[in-house]
BAPA-740569 format. One record per residue (C-alpha): residue number from 1; residue in three letters; chain; x, y, z. Coordinates in nm, 2 decimals. Example, Ala and Ser with C-alpha at 12.3 -4.5 7.8 and 13.67 -1.06 7.14 Angstrom:
BEGIN
<atom><nr>1</nr><rest>ALA</rest><kette>A</kette><c1>1.23</c1><c2>-0.45</c2><c3>0.78</c3></atom>
<atom><nr>2</nr><rest>SER</rest><kette>A</kette><c1>1.37</c1><c2>-0.11</c2><c3>0.71</c3></atom>
This chain:
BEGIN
<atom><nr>1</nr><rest>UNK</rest><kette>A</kette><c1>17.24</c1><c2>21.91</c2><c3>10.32</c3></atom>
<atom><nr>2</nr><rest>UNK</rest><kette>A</kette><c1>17.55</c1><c2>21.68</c2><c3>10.38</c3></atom>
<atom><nr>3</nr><rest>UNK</rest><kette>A</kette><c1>17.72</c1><c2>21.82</c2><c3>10.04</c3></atom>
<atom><nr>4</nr><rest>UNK</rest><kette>A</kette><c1>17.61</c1><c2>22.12</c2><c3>10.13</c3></atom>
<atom><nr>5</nr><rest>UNK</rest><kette>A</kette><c1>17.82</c1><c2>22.15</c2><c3>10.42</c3></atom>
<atom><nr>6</nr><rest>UNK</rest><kette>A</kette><c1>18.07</c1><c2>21.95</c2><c3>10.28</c3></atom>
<atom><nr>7</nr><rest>UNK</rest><kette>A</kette><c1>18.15</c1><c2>22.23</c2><c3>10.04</c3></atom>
<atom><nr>8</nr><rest>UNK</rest><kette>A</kette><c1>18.13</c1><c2>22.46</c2><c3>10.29</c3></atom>
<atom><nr>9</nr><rest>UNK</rest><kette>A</kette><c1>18.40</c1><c2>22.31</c2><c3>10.48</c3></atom>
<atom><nr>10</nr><rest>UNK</rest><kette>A</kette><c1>18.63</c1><c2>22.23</c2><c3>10.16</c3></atom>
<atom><nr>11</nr><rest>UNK</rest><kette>A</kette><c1>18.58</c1><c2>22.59</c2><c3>10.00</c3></atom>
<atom><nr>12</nr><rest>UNK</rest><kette>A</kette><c1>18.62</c1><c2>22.81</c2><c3>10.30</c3></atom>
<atom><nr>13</nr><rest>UNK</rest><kette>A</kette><c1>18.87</c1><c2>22.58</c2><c3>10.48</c3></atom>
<atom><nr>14</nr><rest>UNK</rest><kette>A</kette><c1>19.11</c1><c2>22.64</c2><c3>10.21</c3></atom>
<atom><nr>15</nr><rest>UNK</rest><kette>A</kette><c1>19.04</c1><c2>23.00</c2><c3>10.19</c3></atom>
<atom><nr>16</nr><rest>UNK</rest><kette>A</kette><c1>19.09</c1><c2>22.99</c2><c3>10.58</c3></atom>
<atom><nr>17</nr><rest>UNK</rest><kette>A</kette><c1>19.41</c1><c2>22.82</c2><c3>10.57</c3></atom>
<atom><nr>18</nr><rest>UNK</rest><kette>A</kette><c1>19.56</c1><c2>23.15</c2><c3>10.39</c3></atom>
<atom><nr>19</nr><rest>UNK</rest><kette>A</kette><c1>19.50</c1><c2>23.30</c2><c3>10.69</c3></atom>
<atom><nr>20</nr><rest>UNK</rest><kette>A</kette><c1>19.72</c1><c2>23.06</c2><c3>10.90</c3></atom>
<atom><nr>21</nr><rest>UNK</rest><kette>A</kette><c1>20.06</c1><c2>23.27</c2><c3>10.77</c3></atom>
<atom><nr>22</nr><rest>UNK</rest><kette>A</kette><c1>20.26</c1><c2>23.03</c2><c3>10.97</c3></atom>
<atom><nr>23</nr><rest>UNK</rest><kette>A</kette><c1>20.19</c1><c2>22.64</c2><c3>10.84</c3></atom>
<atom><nr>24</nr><rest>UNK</rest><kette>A</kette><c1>20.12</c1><c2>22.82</c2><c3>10.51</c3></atom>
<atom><nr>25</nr><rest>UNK</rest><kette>A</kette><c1>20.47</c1><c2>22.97</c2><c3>10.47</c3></atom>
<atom><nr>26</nr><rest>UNK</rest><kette>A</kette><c1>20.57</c1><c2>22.58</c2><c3>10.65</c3></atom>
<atom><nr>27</nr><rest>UNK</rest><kette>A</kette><c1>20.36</c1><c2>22.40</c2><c3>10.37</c3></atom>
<atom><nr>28</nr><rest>UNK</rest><kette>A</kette><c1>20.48</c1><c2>22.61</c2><c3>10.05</c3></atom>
<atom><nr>29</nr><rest>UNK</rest><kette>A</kette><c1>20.85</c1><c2>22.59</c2><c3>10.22</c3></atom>
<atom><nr>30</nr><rest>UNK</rest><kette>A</kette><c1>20.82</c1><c2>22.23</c2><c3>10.21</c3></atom>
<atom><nr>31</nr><rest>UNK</rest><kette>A</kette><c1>20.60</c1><c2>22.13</c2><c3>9.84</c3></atom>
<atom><nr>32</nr><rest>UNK</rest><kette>A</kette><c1>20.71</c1><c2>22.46</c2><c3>9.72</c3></atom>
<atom><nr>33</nr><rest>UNK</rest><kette>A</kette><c1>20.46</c1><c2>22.76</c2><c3>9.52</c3></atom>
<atom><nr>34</nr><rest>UNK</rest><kette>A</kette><c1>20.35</c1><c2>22.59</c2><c3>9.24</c3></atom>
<atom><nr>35</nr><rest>UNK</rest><kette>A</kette><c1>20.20</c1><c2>22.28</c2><c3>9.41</c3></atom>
<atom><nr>36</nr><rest>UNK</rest><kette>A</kette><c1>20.09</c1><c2>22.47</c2><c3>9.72</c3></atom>
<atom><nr>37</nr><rest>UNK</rest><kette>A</kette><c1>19.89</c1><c2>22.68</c2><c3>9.47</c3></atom>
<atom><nr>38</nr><rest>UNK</rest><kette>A</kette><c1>19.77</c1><c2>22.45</c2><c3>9.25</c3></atom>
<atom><nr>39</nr><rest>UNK</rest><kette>A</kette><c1>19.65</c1><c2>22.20</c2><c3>9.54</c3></atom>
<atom><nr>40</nr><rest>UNK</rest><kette>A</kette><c1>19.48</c1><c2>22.51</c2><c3>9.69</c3></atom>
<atom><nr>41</nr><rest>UNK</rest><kette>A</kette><c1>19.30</c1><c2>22.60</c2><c3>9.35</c3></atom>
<atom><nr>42</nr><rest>UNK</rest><kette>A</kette><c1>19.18</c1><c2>22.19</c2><c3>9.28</c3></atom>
<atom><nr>43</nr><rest>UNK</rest><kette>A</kette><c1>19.08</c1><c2>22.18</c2><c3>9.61</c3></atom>
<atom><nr>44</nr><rest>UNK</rest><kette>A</kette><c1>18.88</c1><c2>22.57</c2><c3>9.61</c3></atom>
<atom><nr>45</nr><rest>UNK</rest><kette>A</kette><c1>18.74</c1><c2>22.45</c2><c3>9.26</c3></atom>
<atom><nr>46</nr><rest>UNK</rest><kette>A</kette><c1>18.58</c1><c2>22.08</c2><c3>9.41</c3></atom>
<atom><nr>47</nr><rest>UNK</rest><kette>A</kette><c1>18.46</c1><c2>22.25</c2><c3>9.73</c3></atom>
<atom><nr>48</nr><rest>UNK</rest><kette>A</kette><c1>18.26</c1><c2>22.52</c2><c3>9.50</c3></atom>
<atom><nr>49</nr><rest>UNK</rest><kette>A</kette><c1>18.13</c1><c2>22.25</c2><c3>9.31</c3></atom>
<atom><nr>50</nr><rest>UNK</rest><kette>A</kette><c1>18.01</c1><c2>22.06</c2><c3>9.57</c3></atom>
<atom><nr>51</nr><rest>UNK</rest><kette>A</kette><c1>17.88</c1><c2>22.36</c2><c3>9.79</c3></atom>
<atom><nr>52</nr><rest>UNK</rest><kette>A</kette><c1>17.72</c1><c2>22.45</c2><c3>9.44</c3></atom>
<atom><nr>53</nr><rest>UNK</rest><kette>A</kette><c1>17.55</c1><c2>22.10</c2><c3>9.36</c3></atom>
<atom><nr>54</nr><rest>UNK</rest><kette>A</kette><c1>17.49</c1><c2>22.03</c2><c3>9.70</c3></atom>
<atom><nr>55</nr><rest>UNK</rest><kette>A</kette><c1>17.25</c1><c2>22.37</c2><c3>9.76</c3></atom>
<atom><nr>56</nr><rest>UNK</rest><kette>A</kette><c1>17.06</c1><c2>22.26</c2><c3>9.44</c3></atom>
<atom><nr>57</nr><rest>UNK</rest><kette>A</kette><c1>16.99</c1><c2>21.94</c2><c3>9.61</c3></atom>
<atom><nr>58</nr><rest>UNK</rest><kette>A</kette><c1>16.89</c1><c2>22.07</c2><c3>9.90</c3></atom>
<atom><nr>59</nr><rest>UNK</rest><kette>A</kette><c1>16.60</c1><c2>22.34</c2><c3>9.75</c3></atom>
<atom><nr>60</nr><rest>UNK</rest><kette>A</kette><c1>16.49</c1><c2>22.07</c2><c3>9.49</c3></atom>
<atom><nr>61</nr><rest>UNK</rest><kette>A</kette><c1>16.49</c1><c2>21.75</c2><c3>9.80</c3></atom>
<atom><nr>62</nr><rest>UNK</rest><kette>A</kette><c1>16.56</c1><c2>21.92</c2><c3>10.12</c3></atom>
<atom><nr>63</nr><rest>UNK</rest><kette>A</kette><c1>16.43</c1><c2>22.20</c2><c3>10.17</c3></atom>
<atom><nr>64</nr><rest>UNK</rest><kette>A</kette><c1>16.35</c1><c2>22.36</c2><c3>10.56</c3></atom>
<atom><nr>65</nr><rest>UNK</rest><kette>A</kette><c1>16.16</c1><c2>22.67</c2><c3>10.60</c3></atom>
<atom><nr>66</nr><rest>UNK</rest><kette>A</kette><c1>16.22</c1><c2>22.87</c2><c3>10.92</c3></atom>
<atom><nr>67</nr><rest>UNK</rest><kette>A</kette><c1>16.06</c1><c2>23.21</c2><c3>10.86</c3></atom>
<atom><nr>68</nr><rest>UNK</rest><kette>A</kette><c1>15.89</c1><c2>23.35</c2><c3>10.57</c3></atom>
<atom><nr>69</nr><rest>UNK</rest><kette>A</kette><c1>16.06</c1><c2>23.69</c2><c3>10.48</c3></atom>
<atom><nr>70</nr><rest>UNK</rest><kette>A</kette><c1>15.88</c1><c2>23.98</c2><c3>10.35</c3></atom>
<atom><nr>71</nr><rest>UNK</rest><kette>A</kette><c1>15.89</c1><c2>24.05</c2><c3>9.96</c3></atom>
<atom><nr>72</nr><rest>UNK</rest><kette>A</kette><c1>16.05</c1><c2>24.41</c2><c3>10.08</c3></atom>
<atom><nr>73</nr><rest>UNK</rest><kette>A</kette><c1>16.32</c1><c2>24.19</c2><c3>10.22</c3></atom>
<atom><nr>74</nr><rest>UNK</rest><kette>A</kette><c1>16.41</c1><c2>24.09</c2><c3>9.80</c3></atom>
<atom><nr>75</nr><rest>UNK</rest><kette>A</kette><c1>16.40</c1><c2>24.43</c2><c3>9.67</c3></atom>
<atom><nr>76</nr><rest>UNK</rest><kette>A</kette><c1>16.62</c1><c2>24.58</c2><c3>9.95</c3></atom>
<atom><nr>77</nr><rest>UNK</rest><kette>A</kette><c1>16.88</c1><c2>24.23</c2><c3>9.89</c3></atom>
<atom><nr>78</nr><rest>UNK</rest><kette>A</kette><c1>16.87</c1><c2>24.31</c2><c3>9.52</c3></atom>
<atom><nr>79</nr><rest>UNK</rest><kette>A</kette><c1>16.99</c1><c2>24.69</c2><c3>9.64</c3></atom>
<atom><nr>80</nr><rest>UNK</rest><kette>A</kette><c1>17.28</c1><c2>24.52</c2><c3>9.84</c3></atom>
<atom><nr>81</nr><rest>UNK</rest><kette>A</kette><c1>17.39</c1><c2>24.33</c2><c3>9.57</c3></atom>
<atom><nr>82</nr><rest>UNK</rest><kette>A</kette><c1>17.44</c1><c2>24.57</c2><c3>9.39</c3></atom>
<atom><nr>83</nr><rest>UNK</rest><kette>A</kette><c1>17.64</c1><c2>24.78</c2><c3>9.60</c3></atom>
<atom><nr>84</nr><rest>UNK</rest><kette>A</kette><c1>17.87</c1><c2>24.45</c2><c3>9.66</c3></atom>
<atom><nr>85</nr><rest>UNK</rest><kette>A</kette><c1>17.91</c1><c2>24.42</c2><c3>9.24</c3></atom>
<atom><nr>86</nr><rest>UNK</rest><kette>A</kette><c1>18.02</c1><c2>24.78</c2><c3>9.26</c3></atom>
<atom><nr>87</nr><rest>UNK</rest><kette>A</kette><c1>18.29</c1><c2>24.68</c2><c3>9.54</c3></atom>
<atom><nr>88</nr><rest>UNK</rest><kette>A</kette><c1>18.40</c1><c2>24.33</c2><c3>9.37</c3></atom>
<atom><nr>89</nr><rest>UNK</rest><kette>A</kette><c1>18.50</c1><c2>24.55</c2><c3>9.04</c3></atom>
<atom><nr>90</nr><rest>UNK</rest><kette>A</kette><c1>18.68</c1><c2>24.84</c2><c3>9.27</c3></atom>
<atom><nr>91</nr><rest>UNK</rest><kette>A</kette><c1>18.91</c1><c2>24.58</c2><c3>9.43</c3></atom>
<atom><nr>92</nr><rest>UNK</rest><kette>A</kette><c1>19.04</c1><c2>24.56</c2><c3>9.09</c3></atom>
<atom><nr>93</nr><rest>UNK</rest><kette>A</kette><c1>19.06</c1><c2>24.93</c2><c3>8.96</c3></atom>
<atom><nr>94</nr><rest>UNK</rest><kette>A</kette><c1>19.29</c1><c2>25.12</c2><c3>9.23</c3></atom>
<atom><nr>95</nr><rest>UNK</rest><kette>A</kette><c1>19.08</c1><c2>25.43</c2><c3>9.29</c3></atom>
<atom><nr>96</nr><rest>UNK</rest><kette>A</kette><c1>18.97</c1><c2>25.62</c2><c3>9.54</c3></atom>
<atom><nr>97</nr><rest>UNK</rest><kette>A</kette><c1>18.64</c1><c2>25.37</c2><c3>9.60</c3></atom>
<atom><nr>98</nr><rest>UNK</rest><kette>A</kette><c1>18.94</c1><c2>25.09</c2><c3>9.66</c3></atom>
<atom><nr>99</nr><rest>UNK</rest><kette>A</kette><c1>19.12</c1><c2>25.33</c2><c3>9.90</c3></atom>
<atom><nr>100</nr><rest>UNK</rest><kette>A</kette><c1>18.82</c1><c2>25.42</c2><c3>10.06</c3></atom>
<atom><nr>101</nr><rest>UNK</rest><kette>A</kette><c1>18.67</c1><c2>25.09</c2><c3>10.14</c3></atom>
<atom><nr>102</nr><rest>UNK</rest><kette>A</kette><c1>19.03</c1><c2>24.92</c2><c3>10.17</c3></atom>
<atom><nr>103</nr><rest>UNK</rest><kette>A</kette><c1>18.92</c1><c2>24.57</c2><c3>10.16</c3></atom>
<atom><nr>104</nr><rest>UNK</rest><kette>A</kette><c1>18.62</c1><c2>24.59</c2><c3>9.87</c3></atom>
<atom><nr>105</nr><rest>UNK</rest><kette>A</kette><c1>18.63</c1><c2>24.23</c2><c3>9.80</c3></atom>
<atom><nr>106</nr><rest>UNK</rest><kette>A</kette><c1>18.56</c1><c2>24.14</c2><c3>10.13</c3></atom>
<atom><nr>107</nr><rest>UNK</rest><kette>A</kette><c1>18.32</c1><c2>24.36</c2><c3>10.20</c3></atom>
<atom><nr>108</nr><rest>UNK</rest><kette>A</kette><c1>18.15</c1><c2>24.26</c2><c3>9.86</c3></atom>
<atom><nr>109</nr><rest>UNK</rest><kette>A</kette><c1>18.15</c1><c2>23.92</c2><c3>10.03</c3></atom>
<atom><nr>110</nr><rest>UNK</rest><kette>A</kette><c1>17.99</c1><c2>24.02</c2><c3>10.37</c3></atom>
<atom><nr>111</nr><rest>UNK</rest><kette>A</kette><c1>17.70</c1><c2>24.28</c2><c3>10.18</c3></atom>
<atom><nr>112</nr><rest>UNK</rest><kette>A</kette><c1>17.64</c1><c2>24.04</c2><c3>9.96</c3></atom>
<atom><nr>113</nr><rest>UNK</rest><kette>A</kette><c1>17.58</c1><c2>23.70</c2><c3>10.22</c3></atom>
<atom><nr>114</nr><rest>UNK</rest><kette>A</kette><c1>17.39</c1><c2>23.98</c2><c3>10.44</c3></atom>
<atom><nr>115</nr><rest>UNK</rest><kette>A</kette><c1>17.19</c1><c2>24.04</c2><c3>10.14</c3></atom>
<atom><nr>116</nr><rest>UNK</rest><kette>A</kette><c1>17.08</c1><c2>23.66</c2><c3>10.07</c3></atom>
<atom><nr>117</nr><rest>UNK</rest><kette>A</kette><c1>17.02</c1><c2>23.63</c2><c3>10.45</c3></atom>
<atom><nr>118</nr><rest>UNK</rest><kette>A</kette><c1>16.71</c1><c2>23.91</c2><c3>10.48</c3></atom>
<atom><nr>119</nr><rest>UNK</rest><kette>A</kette><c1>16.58</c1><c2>23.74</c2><c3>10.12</c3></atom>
<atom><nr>120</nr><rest>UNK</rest><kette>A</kette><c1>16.59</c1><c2>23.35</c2><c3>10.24</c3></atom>
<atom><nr>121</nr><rest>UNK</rest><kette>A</kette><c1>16.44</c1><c2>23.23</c2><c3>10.54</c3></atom>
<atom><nr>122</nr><rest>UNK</rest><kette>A</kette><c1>16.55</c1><c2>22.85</c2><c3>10.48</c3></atom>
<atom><nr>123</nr><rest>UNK</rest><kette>A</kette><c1>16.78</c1><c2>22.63</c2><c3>10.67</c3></atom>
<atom><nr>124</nr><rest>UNK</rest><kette>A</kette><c1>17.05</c1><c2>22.58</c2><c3>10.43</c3></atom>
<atom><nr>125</nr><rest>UNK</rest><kette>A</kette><c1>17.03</c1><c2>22.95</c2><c3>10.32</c3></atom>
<atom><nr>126</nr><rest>UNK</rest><kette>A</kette><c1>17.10</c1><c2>23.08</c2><c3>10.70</c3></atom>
<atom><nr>127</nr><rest>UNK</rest><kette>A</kette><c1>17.37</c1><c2>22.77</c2><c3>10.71</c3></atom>
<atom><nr>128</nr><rest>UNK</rest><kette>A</kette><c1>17.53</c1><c2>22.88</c2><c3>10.39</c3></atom>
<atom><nr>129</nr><rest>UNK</rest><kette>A</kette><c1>17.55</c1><c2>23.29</c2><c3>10.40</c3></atom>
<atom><nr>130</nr><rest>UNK</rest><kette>A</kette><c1>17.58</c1><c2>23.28</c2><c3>10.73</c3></atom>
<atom><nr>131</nr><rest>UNK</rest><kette>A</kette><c1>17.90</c1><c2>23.11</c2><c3>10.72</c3></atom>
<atom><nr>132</nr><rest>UNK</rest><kette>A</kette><c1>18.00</c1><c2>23.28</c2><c3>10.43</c3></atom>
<atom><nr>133</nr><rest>UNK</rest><kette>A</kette><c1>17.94</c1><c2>23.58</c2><c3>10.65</c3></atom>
<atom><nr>134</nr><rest>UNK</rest><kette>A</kette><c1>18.12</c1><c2>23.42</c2><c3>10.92</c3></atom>
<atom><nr>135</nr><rest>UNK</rest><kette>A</kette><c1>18.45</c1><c2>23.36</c2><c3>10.74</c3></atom>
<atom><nr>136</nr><rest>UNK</rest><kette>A</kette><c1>18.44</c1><c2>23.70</c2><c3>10.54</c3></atom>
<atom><nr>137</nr><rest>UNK</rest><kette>A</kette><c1>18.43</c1><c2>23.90</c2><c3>10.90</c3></atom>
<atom><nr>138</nr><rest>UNK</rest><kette>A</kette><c1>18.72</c1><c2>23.68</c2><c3>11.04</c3></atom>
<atom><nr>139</nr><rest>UNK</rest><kette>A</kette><c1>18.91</c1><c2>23.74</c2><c3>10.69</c3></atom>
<atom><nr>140</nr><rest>UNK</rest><kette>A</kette><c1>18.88</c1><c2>24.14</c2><c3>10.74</c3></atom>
<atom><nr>141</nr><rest>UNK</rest><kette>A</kette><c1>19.01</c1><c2>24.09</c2><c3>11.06</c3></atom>
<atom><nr>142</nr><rest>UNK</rest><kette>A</kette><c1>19.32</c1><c2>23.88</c2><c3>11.00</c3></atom>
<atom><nr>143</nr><rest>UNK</rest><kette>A</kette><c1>19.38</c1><c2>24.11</c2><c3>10.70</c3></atom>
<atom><nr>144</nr><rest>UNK</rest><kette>A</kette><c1>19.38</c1><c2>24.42</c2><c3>10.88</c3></atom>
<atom><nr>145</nr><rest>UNK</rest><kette>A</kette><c1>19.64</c1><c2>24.24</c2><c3>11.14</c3></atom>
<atom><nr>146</nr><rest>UNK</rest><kette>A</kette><c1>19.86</c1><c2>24.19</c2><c3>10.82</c3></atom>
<atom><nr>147</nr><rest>UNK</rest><kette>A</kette><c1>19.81</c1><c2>24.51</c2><c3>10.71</c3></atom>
<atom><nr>148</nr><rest>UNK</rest><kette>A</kette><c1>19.90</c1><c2>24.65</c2><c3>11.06</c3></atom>
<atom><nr>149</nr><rest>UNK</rest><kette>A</kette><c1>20.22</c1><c2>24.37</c2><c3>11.08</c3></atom>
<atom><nr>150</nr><rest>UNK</rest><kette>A</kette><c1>20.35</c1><c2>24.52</c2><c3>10.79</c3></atom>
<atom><nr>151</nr><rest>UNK</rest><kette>A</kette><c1>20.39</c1><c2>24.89</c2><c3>10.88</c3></atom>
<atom><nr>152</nr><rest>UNK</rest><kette>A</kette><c1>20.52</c1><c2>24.79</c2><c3>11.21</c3></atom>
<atom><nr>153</nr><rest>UNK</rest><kette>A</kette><c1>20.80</c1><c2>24.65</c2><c3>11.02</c3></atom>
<atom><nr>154</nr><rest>UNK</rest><kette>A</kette><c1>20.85</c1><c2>24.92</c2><c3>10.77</c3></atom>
<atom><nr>155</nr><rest>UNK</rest><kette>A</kette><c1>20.91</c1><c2>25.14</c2><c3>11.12</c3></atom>
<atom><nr>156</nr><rest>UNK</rest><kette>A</kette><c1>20.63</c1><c2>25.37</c2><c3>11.02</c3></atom>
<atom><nr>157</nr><rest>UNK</rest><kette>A</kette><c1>20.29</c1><c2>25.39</c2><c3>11.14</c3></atom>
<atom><nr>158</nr><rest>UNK</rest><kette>A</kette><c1>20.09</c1><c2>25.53</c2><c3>10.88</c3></atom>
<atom><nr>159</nr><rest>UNK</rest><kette>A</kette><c1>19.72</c1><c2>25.51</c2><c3>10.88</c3></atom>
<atom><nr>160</nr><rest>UNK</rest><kette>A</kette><c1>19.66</c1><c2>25.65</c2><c3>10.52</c3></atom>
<atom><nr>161</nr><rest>UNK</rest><kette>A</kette><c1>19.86</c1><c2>25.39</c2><c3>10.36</c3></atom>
<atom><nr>162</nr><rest>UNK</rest><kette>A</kette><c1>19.64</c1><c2>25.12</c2><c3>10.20</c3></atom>
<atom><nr>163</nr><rest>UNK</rest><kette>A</kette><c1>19.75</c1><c2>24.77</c2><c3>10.15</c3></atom>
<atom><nr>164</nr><rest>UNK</rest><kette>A</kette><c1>19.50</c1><c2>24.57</c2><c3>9.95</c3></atom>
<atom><nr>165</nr><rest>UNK</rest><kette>A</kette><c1>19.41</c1><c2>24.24</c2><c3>10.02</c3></atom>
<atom><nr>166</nr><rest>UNK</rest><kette>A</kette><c1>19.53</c1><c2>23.93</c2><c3>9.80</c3></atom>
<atom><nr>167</nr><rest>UNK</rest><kette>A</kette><c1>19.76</c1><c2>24.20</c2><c3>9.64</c3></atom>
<atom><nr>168</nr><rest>UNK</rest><kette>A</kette><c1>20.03</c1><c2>24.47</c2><c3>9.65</c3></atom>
<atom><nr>169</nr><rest>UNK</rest><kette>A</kette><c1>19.95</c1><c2>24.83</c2><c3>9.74</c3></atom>
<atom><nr>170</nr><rest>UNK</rest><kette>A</kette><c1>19.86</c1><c2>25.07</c2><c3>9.47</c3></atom>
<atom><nr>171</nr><rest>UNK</rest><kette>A</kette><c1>19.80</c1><c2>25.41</c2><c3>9.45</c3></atom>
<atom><nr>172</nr><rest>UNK</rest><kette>A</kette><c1>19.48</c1><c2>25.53</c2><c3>9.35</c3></atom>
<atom><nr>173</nr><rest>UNK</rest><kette>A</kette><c1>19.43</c1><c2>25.62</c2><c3>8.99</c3></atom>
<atom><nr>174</nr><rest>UNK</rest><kette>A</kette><c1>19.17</c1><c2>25.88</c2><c3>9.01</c3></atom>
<atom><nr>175</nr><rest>UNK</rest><kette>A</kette><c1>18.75</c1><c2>25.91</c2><c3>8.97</c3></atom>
<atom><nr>176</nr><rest>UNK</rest><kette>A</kette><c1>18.79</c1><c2>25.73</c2><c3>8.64</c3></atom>
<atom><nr>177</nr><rest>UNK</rest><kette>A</kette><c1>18.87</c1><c2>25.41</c2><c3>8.74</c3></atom>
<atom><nr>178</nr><rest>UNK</rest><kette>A</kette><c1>18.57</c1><c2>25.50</c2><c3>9.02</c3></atom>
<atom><nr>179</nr><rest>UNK</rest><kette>A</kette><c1>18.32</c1><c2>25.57</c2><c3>8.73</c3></atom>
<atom><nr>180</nr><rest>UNK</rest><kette>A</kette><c1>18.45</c1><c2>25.24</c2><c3>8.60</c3></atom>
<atom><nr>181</nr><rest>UNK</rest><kette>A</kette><c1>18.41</c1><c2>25.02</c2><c3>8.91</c3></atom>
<atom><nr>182</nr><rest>UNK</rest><kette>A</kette><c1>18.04</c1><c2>25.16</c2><c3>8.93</c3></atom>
<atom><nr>183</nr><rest>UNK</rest><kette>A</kette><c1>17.93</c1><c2>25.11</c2><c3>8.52</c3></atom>
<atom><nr>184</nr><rest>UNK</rest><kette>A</kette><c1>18.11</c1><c2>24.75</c2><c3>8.50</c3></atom>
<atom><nr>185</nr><rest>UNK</rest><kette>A</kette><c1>17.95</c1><c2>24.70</c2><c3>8.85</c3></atom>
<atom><nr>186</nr><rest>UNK</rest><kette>A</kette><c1>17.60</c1><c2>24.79</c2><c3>8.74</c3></atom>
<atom><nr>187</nr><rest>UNK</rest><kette>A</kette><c1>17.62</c1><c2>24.62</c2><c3>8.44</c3></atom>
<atom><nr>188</nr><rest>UNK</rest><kette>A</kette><c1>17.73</c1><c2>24.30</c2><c3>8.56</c3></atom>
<atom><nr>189</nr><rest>UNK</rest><kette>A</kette><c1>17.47</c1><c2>24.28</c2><c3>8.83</c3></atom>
<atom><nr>190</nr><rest>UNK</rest><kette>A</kette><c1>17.20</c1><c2>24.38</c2><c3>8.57</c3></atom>
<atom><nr>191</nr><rest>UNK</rest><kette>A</kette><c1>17.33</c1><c2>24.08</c2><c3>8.32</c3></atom>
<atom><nr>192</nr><rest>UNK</rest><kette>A</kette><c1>17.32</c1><c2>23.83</c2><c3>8.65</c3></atom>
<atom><nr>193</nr><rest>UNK</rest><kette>A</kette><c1>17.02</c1><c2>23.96</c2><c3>8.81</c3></atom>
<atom><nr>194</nr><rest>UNK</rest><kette>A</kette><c1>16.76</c1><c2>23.95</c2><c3>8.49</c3></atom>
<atom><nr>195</nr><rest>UNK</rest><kette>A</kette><c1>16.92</c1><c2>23.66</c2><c3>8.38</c3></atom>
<atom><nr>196</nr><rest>UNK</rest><kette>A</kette><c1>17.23</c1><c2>23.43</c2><c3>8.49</c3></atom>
<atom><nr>197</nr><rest>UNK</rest><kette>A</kette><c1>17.02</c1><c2>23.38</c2><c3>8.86</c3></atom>
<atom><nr>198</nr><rest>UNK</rest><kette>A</kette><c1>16.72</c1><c2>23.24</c2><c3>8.71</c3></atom>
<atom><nr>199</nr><rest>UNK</rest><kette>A</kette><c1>16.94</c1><c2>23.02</c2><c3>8.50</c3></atom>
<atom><nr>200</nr><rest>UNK</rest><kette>A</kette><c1>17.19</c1><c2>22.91</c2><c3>8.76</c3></atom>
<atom><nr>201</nr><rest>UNK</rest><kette>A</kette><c1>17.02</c1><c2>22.92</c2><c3>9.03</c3></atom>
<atom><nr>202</nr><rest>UNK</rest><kette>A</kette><c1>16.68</c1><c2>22.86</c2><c3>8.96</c3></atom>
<atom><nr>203</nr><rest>UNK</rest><kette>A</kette><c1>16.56</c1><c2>23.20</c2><c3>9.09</c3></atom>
<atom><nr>204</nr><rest>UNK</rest><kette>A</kette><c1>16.44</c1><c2>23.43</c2><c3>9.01</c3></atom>
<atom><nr>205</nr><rest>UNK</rest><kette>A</kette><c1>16.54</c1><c2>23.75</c2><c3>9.16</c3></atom>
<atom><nr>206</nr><rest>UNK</rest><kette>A</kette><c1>16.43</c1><c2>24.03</c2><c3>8.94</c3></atom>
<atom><nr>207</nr><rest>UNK</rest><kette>A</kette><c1>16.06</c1><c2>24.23</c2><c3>9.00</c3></atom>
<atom><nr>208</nr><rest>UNK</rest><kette>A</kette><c1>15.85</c1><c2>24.07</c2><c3>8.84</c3></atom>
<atom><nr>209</nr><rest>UNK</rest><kette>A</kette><c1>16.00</c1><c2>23.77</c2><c3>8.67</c3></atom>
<atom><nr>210</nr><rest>UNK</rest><kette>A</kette><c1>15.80</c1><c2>23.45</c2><c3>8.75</c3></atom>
């Protein structure tokens, strides 16, 4: 449980820090880009690793049951996921699904910890979504500050305008990249479902695998 949290801290700290616009612009200003984003990618990377190896330990040494959640609970989180696929593609295909949802990466991020809390009923599961939950609510917020931040200082006050997270506004492209974000989406949660869970994770989360 220790690495667990440990990786918690170490992954969404650093992501948290980006947040912090002040000592980030003060800590880049002073070690400049490339190290600030290198240190911030080594130090992202470890805390995965550990959050990852450290929830393996947990299930296979550690594990705490709180509540037993229905089997409906897994069919309606596999749903979810889904949906939050379909959202972590559109971030990357300006359409009107991107413009739509403005942020789709992080609410990928929030449907997708929601998800994994109705489906687990365990300790470190409710420690671990639930913070990822946490941080991914707090990041939508401080994003949408930016976002307002920014318009103030254009001098314009336009609520249609869409400024993406992590990136520079685009305009939409139309349904196609839409139909794309939706067939990549459902294909890669297909492909990670029926089998890269299982096989990373060590469960399985398709009806009626074992």
């Amino acid at each position: 449980m220790l690495l667990l949290i440990a990786g918690l801290v170490l992954f969404l700290g650093t992501h948290a820090f980006t947040m912090l616009r002040g000592p980030r612009a003060a800590l880049i200003a002073r070690v400049g880009e490339g190290p600030y984003k290198a240190g911030y990618s080594i130090a992202a990377l470890l805390g995965l690793v550990l959050l990852g190896y450290g929830y393996g330990q947990y299930r296979a040494h550690d594990y705490v049951e709180v509540w037993s959640p229905p089997v409906w609970t897994r069919h309606l989180a596999l749903l979810l996921v889904l949906l939050a696929f379909i959202s972590f593609v559109a971030a990357y295909l300006p359409g009107r699904i991107k413009a739509r949802l403005k942020h789709p990466m992080l609410l990928g991020v929030k449907i997708w910890a929601t998800a994994h809390l109705l489906a687990n009923g365990d300790l470190g599961s409710m420690i671990l979504f639930g913070t990822i939950l946490a941080w991914a609510v707090m990041a939508r917020i401080s994003a949408k500050r930016r976002d307002r931040s920014a318009k103030r200082r254009d001098g314009v006050e336009r609520r249609d305008e869409v400024k993406p997270h992590g990136g520079p506004a685009a305009a939409p492209a139309g349904w196609r990249n839409d139909a794309l974000a939706v067939v990549i989406g459902v294909a890669a949660w297909f492909v990670f479902a029926r089998v890269l869970h299982p096989w990373l994770i060590g469960v399985a989360v398709w009806p009626g695998q074992a």
